[in-house]
C-alpha positions as CSV (number, residue, x, y, z in Angstrom):
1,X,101.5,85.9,148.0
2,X,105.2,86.5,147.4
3,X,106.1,88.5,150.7
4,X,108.1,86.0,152.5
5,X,110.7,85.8,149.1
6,X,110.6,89.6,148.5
7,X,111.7,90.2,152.1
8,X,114.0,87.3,152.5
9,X,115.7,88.6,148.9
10,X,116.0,91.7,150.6
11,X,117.2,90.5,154.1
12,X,119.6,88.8,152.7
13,X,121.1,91.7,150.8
14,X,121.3,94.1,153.3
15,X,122.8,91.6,155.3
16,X,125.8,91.5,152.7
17,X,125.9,95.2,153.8
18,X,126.8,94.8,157.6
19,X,130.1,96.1,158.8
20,X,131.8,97.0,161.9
21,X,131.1,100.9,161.0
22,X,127.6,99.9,160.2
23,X,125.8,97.4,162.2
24,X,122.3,97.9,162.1
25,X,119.5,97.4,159.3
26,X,116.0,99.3,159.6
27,X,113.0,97.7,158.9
28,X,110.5,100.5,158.2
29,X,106.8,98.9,157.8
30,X,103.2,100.8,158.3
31,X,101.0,99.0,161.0
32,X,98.6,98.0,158.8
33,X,100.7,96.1,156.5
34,X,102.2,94.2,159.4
35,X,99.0,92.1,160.2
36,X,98.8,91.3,156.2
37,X,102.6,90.1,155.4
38,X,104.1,89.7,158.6
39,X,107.5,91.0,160.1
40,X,111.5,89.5,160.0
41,X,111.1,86.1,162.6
42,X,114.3,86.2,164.8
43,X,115.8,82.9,164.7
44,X,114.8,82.3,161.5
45,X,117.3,85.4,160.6
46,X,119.2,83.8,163.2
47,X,119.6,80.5,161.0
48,X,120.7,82.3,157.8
49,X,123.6,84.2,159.5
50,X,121.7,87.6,160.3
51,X,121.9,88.4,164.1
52,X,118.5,89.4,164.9
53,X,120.6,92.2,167.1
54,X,121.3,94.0,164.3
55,X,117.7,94.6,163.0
56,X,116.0,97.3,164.2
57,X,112.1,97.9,163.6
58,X,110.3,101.1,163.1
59,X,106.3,100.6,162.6
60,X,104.2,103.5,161.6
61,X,100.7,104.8,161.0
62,X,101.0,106.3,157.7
63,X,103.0,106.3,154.5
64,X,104.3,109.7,154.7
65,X,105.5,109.1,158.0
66,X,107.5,105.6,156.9
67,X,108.8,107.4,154.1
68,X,110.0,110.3,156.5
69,X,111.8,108.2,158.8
70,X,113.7,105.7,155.8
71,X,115.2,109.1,154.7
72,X,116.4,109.5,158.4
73,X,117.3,106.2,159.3
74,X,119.8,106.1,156.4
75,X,121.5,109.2,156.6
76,X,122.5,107.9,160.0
77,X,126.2,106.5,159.9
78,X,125.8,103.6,161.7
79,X,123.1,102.3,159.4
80,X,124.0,100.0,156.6
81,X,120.8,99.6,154.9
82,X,117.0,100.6,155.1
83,X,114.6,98.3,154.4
84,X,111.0,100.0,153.3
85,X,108.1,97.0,153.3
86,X,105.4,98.4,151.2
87,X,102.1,96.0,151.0
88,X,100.5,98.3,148.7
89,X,100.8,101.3,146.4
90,X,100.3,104.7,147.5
91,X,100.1,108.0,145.5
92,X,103.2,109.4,148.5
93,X,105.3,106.8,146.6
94,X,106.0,108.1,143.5
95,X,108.7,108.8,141.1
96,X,109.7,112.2,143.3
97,X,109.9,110.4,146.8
98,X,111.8,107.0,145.4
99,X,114.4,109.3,143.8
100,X,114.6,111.4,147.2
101,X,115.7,108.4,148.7
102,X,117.9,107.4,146.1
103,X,120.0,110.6,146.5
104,X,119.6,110.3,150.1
105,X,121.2,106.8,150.2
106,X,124.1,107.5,147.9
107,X,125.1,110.9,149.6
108,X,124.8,108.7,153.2
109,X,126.8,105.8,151.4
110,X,124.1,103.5,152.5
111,X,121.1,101.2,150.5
112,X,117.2,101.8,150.5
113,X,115.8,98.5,149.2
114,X,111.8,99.1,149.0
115,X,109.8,95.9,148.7
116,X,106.6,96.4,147.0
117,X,104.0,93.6,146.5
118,X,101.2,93.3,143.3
119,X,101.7,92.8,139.8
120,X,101.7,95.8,138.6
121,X,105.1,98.1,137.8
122,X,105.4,101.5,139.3
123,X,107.4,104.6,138.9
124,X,111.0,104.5,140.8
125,X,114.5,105.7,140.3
126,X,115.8,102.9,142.2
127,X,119.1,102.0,140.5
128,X,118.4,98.1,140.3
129,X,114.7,96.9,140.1
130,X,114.2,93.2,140.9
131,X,111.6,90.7,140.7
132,X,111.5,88.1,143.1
133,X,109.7,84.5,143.6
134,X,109.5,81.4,145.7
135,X,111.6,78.3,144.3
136,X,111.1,74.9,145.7
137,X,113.5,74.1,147.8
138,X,117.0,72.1,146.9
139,X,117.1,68.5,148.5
140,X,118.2,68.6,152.0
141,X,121.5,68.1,153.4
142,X,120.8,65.2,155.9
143,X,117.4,64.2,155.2
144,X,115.6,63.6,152.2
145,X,112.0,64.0,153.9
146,X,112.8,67.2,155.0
147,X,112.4,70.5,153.1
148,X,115.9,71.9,151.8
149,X,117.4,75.7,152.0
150,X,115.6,78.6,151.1
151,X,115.5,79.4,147.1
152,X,114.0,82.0,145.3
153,X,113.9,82.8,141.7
154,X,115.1,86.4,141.0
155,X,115.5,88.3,137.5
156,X,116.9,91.3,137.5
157,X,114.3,93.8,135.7
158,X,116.3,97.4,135.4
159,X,119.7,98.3,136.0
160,X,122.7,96.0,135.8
161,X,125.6,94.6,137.8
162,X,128.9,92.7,137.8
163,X,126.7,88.9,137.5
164,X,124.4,90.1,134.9
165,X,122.1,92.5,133.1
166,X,118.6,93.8,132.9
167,X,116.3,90.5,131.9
168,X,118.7,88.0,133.5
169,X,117.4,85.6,136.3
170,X,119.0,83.4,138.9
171,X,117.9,81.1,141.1
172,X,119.5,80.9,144.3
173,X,119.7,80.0,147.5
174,X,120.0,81.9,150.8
175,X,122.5,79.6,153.3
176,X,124.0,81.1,156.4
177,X,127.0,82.5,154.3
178,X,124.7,84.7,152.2
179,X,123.6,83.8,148.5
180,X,124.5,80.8,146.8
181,X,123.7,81.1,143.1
182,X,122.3,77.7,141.7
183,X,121.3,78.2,138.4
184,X,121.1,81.2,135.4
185,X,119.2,81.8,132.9
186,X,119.7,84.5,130.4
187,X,117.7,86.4,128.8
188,X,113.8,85.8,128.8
189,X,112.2,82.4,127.3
């Protein structure tokens, strides 16, 4: 029910990734998952500062072939990030493959970020594990009928960074200059 904040989340940071050296993002998705959660909408990306021009999408039958060509797409150098939309878990995407990638991606100096869907936790060696949810929307710039910027509610589950730690959340917003944090909360109610 959450796939449109999980994917925006992780538009939005490999967005922050783009560079002149790097251009492109991959979006890797299997078929079958398409139909279920839908894919990137171009000028919606458009609106939030993401050139649709810079997404590229690969679409495949099966898991091991998705997972075969996110380890290819981000070894290549003009590839800033790899995004790997999973509707559902697979046995192929276990604790060995994620920390494939994970080498993969730091030795190509780019990002994997997988979104998985479902309540329940599984096995990775991702670096930073987040969970992410809609928020209701701030109030709008220019009119108060109208439904304000993007905003999900994200708390950082595993790993840590510069902001915050493991059990921190945010809410923020995604505007066309990348994320704008709103509120924090530390630490778990």
């Amino acid at each position: 029910r959450n796939a449109g904040a999980a994917l925006g989340f992780a538009l939005g940071q490999a967005r922050a990734l783009l560079t002149r050296q790097r251009p492109a993002v991959v979006f890797a998705q299997l078929m079958a998952d398409g139909q279920e959660t839908g894919l990137p909408f171009g000028p919606g990306l458009a609106h939030f500062g993401f050139a649709p021009r810079h997404l590229v999408l690969v679409r495949t039958e099966q898991l091991t072939e998705l997972l075969w060509a996110v380890e290819e797409a981000v070894g290549c150098p003009g590839v800033a990030a790899v995004i790997g939309d999973i509707a559902h878990p697979h046995k192929a995407l276990d604790f060995t493959a994620s920390r494939r990638l994970s080498l993969r991606a730091a030795g190509a100096g780019a990002s994997v970020l997988m979104t998985r869907y479902g309540q329940t936790r599984e096995a990775s060696a991702a670096h930073l594990r987040w969970r992410v949810m809609p928020a209701a929307s701030g109030p709008p710039e220019f009119d108060p009928r109208a439904p304000g910027v993007a905003r999900f509610e994200v708390e950082l589950e595993m790993g840590a960074i510069a902001e915050g730690r493991a059990g921190e959340s945010w809410r923020m917003d995604w505007t066309e200059n990348g994320f704008a944090r709103v509120e924090i909360h530390r630490g778990r109610a």
